[in-house]
N, CA, C and O atoms as CSV, one atom per row, in Angstrom:
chain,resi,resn,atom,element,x,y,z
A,1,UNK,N,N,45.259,111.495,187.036
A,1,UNK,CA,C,46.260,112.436,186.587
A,1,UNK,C,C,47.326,111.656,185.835
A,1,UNK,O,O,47.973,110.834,186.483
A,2,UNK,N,N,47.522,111.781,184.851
A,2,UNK,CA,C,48.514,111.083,183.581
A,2,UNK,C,C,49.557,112.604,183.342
A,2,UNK,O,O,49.172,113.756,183.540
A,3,UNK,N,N,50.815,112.215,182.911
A,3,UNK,CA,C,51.400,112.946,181.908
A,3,UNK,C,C,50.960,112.958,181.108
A,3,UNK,O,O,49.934,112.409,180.706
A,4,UNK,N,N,52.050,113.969,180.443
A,4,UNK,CA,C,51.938,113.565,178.540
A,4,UNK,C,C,51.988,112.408,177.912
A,4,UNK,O,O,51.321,112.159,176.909
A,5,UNK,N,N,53.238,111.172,178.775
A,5,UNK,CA,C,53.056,110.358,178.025
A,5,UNK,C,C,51.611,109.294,178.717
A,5,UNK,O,O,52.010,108.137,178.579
A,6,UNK,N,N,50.571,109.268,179.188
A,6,UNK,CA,C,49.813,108.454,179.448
A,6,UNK,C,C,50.205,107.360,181.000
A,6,UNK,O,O,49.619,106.341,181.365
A,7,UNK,N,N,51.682,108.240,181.786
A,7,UNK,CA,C,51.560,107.320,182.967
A,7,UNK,C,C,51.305,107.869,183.950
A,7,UNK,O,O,50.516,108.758,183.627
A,8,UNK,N,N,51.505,107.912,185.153
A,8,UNK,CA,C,50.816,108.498,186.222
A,8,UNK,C,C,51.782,109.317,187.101
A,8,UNK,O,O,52.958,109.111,186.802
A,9,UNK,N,N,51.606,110.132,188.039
A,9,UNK,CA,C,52.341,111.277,187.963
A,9,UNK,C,C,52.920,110.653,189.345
A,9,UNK,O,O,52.147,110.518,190.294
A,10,UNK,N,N,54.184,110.302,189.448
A,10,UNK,CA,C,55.066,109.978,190.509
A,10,UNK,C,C,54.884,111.232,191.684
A,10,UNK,O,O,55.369,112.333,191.422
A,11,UNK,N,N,54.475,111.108,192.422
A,11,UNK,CA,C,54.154,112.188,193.427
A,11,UNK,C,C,54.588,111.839,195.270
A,11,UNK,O,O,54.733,110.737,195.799
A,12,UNK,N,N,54.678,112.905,195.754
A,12,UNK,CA,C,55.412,112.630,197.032
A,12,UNK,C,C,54.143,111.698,198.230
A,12,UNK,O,O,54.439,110.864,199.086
A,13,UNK,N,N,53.204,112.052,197.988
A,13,UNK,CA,C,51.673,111.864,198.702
A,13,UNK,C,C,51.057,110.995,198.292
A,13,UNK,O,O,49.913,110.826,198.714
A,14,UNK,N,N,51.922,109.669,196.781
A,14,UNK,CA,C,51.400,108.526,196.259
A,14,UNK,C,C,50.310,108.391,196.088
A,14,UNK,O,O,49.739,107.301,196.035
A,15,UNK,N,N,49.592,109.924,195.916
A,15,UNK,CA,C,47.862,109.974,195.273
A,15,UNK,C,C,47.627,110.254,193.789
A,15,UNK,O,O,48.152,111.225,193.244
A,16,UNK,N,N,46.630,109.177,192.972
A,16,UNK,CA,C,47.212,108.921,191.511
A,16,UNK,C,C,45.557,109.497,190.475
A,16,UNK,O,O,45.251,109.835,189.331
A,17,UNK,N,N,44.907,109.286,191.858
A,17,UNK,CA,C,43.393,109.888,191.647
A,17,UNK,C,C,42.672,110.837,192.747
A,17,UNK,O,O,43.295,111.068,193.782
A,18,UNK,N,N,41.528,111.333,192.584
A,18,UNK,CA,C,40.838,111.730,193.303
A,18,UNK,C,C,39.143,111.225,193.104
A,18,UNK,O,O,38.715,111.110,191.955
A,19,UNK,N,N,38.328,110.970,194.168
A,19,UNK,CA,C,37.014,110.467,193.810
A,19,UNK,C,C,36.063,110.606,194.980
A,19,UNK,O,O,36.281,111.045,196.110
A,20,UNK,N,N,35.201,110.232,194.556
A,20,UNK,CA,C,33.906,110.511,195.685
A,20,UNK,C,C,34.383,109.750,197.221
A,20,UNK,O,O,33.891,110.084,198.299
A,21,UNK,N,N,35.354,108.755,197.069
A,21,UNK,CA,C,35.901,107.912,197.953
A,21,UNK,C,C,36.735,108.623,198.900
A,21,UNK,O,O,37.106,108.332,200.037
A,22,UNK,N,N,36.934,109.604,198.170
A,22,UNK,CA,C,38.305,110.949,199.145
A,22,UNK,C,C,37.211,111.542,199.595
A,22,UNK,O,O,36.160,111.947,199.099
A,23,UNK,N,N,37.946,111.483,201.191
A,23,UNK,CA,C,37.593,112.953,202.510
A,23,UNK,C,C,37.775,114.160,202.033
A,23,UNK,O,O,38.954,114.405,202.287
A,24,UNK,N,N,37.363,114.969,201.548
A,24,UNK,CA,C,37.158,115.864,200.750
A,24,UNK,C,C,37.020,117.382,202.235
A,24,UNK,O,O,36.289,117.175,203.204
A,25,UNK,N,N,37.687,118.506,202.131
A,25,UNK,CA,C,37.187,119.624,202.838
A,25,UNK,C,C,36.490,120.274,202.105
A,25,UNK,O,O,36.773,120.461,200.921
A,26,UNK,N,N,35.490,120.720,202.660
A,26,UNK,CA,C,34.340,121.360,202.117
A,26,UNK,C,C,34.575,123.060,202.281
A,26,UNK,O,O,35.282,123.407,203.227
A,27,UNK,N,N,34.119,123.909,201.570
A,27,UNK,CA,C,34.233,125.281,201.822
A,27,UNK,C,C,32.608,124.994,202.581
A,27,UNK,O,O,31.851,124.034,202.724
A,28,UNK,N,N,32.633,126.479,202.947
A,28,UNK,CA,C,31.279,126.754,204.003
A,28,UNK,C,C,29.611,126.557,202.840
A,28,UNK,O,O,28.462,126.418,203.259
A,29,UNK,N,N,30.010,126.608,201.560
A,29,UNK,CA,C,28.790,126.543,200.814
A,29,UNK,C,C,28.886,125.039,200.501
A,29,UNK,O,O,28.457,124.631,199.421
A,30,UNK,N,N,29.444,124.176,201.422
A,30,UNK,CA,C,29.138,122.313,200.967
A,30,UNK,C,C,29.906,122.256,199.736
A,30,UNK,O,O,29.724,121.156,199.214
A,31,UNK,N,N,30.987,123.269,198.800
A,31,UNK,CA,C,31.478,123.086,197.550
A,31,UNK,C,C,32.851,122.519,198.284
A,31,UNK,O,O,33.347,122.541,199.410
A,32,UNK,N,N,33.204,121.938,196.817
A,32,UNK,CA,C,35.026,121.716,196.745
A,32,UNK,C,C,36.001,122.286,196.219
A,32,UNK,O,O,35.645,122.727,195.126
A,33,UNK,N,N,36.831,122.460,196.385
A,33,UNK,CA,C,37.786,122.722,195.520
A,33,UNK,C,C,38.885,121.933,195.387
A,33,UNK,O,O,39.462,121.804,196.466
A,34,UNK,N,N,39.628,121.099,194.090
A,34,UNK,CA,C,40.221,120.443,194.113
A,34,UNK,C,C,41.352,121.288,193.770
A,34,UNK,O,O,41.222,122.430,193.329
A,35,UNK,N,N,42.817,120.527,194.045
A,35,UNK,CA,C,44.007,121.514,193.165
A,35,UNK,C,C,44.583,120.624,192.965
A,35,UNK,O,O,44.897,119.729,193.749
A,36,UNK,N,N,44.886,120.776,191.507
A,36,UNK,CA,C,45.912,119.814,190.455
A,36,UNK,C,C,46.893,120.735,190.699
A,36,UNK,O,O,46.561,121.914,190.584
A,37,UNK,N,N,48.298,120.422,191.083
A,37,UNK,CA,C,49.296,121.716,191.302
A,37,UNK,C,C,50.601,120.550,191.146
A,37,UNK,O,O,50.684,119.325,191.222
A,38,UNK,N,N,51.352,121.452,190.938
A,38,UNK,CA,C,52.517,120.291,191.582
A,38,UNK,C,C,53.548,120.347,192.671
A,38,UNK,O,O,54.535,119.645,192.894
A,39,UNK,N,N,52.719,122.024,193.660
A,39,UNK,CA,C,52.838,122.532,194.904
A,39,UNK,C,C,52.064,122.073,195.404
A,39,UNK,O,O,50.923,121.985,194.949
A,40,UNK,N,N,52.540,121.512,196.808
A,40,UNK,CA,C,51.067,121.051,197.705
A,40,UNK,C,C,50.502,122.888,197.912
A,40,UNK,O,O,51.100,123.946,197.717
A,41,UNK,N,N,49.427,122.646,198.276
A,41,UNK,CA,C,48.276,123.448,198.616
A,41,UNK,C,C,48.479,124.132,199.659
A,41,UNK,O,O,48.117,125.305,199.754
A,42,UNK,N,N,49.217,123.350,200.779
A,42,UNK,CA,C,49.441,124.018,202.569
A,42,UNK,C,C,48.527,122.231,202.575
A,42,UNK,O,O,48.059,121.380,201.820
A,43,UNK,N,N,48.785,122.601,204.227
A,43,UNK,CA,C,48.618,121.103,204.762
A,43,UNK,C,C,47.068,121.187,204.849
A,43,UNK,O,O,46.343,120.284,204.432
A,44,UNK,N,N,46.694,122.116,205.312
A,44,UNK,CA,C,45.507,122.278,205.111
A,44,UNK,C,C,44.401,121.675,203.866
A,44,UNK,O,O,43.438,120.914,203.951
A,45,UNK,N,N,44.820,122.157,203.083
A,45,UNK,CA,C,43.926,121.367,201.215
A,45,UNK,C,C,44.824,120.113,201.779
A,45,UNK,O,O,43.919,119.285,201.870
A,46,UNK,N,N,45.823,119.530,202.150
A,46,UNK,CA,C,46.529,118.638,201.213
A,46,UNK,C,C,45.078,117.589,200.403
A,46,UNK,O,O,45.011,117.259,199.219
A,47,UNK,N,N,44.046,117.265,201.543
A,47,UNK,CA,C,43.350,116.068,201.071
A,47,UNK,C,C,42.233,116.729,199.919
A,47,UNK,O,O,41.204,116.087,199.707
A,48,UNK,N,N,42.396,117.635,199.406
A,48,UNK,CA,C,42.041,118.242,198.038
A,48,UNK,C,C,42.569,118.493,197.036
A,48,UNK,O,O,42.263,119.284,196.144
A,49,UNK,N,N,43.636,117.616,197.183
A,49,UNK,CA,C,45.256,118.174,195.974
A,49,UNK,C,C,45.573,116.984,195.128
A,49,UNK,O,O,45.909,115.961,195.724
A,50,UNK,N,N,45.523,116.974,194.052
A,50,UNK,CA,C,46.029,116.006,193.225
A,50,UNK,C,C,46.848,116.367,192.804
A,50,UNK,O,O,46.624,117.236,191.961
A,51,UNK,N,N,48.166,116.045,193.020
A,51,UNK,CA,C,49.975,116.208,192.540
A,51,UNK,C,C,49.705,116.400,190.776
A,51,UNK,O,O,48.822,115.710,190.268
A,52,UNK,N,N,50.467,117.313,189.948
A,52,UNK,CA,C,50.232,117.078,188.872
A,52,UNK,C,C,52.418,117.496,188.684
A,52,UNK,O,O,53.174,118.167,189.386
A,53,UNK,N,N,52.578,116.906,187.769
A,53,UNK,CA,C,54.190,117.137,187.716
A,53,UNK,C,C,53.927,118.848,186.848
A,53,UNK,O,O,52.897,119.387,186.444
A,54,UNK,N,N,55.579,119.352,186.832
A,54,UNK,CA,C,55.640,120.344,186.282
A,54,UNK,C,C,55.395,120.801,185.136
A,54,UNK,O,O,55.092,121.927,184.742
A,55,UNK,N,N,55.610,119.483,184.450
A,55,UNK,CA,C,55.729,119.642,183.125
A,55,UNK,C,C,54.392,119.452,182.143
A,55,UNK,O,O,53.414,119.848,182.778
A,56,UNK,N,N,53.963,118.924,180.649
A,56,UNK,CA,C,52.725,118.478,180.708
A,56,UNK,C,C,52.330,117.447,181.352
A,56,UNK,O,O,52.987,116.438,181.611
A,57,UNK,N,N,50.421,117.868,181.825
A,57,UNK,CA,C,50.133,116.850,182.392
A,57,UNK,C,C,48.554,116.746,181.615
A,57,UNK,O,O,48.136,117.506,180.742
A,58,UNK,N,N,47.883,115.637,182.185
A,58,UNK,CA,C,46.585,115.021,181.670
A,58,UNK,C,C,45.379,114.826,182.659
A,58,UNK,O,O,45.353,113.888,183.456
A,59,UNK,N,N,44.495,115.661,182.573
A,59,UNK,CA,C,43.816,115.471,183.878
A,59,UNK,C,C,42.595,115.136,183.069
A,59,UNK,O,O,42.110,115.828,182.174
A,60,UNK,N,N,42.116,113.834,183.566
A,60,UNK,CA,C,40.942,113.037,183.096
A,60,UNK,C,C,39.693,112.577,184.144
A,60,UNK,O,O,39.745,112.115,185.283
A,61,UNK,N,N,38.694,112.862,183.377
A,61,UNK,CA,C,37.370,112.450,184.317
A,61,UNK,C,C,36.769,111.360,183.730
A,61,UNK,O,O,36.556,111.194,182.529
A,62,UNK,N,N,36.525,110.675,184.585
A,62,UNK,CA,C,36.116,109.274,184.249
A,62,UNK,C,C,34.758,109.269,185.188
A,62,UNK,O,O,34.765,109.172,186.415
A,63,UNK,N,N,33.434,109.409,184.237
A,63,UNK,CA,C,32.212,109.135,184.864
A,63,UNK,C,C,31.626,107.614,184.855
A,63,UNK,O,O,31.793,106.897,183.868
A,64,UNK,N,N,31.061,107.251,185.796
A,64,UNK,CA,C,30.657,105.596,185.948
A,64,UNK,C,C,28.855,105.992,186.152
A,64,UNK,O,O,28.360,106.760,186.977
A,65,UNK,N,N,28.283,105.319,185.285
A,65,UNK,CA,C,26.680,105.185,185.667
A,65,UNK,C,C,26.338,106.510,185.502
A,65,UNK,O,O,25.614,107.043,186.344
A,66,UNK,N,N,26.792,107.195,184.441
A,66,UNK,CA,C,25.734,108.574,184.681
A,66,UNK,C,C,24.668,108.825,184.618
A,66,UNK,O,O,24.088,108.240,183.703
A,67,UNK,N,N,23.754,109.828,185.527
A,67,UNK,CA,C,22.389,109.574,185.333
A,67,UNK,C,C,22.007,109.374,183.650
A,67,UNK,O,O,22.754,109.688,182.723
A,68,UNK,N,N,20.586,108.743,183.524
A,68,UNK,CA,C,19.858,109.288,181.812
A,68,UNK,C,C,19.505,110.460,181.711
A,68,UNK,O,O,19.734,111.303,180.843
A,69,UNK,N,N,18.558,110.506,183.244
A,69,UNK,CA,C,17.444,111.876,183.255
A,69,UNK,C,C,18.156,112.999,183.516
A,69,UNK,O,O,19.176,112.903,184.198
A,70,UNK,N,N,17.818,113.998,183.114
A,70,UNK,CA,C,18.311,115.508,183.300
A,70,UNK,C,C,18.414,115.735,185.097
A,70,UNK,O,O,17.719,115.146,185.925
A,71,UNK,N,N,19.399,116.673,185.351
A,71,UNK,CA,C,20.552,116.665,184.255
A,71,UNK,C,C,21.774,115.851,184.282
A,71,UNK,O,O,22.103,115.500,185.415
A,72,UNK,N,N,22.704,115.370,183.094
A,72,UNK,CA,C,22.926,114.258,182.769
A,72,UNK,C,C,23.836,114.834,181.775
A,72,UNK,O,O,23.670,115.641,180.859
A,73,UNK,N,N,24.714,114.271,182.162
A,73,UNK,CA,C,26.603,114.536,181.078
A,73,UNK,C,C,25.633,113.529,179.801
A,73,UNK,O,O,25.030,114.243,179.000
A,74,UNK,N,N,25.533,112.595,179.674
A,74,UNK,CA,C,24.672,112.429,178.704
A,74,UNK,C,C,23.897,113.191,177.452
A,74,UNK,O,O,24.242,113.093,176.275
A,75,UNK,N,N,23.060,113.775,177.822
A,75,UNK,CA,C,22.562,115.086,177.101
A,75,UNK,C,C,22.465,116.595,177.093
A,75,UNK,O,O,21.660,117.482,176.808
A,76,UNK,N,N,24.095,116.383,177.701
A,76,UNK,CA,C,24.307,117.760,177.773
A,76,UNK,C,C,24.068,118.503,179.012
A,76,UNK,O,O,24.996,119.205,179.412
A,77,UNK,N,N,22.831,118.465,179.780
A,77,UNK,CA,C,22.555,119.210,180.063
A,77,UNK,C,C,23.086,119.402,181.956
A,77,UNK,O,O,22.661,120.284,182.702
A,78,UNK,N,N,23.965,118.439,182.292
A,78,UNK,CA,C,25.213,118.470,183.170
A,78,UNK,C,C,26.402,118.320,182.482
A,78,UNK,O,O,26.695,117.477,181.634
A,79,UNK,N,N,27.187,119.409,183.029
A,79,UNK,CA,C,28.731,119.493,182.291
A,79,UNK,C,C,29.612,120.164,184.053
A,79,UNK,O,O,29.098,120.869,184.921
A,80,UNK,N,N,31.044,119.565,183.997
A,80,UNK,CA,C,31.386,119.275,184.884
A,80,UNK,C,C,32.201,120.662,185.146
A,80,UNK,O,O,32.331,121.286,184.092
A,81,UNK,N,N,32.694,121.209,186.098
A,81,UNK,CA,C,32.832,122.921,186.356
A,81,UNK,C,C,34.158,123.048,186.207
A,81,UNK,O,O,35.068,122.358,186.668
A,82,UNK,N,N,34.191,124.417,185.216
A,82,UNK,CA,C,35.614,124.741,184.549
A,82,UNK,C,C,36.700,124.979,185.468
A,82,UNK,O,O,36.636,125.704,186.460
A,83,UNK,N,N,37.815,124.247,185.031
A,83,UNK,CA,C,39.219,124.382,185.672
A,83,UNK,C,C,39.378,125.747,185.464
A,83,UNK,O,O,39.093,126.269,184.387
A,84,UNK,N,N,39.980,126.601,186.785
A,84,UNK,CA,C,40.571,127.457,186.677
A,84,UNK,C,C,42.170,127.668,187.019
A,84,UNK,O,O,42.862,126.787,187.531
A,85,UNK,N,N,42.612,128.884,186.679
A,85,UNK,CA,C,43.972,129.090,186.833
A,85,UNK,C,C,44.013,129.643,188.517
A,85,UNK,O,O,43.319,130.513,189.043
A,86,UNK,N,N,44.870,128.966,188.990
A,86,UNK,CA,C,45.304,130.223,190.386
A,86,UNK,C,C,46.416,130.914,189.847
A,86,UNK,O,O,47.021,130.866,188.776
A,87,UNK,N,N,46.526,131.648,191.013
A,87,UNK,CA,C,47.327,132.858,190.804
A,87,UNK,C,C,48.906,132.674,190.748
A,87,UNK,O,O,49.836,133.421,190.445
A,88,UNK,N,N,48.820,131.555,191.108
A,88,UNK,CA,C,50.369,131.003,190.946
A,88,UNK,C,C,50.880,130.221,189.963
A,88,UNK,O,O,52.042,129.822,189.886
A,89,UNK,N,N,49.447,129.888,188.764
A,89,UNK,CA,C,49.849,128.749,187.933
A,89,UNK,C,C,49.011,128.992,186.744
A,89,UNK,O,O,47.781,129.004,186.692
A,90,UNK,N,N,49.829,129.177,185.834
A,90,UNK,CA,C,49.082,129.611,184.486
A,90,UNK,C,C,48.891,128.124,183.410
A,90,UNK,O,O,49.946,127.568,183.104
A,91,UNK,N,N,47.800,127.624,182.960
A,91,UNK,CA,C,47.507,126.926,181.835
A,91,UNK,C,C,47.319,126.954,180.718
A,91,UNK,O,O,46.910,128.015,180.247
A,92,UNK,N,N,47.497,126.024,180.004
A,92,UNK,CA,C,47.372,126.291,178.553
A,92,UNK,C,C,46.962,125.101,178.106
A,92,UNK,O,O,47.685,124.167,178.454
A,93,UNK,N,N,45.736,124.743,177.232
A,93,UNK,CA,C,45.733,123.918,176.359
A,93,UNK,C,C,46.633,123.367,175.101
A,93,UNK,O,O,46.515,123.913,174.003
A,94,UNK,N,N,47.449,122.374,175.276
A,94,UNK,CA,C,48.404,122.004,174.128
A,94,UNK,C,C,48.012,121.162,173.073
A,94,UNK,O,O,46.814,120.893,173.161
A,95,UNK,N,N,48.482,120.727,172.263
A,95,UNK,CA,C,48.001,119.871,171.134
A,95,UNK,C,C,47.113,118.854,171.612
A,95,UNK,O,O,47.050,118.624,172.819
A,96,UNK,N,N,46.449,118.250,170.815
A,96,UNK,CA,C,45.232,117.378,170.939
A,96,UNK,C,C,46.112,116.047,171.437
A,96,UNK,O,O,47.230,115.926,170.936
A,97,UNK,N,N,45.714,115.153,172.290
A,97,UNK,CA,C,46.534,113.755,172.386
A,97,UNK,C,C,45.213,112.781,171.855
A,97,UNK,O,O,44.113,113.159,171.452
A,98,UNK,N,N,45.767,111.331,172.017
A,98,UNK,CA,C,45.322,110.425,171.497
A,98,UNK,C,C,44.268,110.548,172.444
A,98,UNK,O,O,44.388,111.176,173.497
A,99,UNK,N,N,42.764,109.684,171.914
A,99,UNK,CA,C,41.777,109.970,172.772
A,99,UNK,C,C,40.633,111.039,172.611
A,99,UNK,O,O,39.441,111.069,172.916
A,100,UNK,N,N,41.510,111.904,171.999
A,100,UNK,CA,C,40.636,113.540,172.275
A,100,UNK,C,C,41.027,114.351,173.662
A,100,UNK,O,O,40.492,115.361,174.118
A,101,UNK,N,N,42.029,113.655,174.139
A,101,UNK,CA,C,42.526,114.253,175.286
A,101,UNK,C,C,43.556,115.667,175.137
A,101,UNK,O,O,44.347,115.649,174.194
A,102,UNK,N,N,43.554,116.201,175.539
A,102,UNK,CA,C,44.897,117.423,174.908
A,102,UNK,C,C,45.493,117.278,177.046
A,102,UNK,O,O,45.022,116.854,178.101
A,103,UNK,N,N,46.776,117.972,176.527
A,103,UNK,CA,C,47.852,118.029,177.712
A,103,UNK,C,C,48.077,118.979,177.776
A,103,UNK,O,O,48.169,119.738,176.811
A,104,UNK,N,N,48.269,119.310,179.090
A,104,UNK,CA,C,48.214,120.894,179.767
A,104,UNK,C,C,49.283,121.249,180.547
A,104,UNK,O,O,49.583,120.882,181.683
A,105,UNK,N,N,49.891,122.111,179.694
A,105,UNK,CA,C,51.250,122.430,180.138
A,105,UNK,C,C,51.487,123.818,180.614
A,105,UNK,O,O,51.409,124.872,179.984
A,106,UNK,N,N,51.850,123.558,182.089
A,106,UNK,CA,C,51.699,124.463,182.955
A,106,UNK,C,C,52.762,125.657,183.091
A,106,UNK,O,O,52.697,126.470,184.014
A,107,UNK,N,N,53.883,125.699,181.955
A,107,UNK,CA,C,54.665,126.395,181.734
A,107,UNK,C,C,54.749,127.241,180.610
A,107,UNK,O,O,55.790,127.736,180.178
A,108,UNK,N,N,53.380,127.417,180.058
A,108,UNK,CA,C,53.264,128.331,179.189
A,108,UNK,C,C,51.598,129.285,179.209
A,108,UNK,O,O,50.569,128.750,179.621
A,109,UNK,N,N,51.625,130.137,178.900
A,109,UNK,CA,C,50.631,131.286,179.632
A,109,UNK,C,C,49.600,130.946,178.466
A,109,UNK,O,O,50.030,130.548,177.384
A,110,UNK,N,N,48.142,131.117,178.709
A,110,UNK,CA,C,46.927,130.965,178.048
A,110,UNK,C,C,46.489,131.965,177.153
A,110,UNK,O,O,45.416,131.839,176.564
C-alpha cells in the first residue's frame, strides 16, 4: 500500500503489506476478503485489513514465480479478483501514475 506519492501508508497497526505470510480469516467458502480502508474493519477482520490513508492511495500486487501453465497471470488466463466498493467507501480511479499505476482516491465517487 503506497500513497500518491510512492511511500507507505503510516498506519496505527504498522502493517505496510499483506501476503500469503498473513493469518488470514477465512469466510466459510475457504475465500478472503481483504479491506484496504483507512477504518479498521472491527477487531474481528483486523488481520484482513490493510490501512490505506484517506486521501490518494496505491494499492499494488506484486506476483513472484507465476505459474507458465494455465491458468497463469502470464497469459491471461488468471487475473486477480476485482476490488470492490463497500458501502462505506466509494472509489475512483485517478490519473495514470508513473509505472502504469493510477491512485485511488477515496474521496471522490466512481
Amino acid at each position: 500500500m503506497y500513497d500518491a506519492g510512492y511511500f507507505f501508508v503510516p498506519n496505527p497497526i504498522n502493517r505496510y503489506t499483506v501476503s500469503s505470510r498473513n493469518k488470514f480469516v477465512t469466510n466459510a467458502d475457504g475465500s478472503v476478503d481483504l479491506y484496504l480502508q483507512a477504518d479498521s474493519p472491527g477487531k474481528a477482520r483486523e488481520a484482513n485489513w490493510l490501512p490505506a490513508p484517506k486521501t490518494k492511495f496505491i494499492p499494488m500486487l506484486r506476483l513472484y514465480w507465476p505459474k507458465q501453465n494455465p491458468p497463469s497471470i502470464i497469459d491471461g488466463t488468471w487475473k486477480p479478483p476485482a476490488a470492490t466498493r463497500s458501502y462505506r467507501q466509494e472509489y475512483k480511479i485517478s490519473r495514470p501514475h508513473r509505472n502504469g499505476c493510477d491512485a485511488v482516491d477515496p474521496n471522490q465517487a466512481a
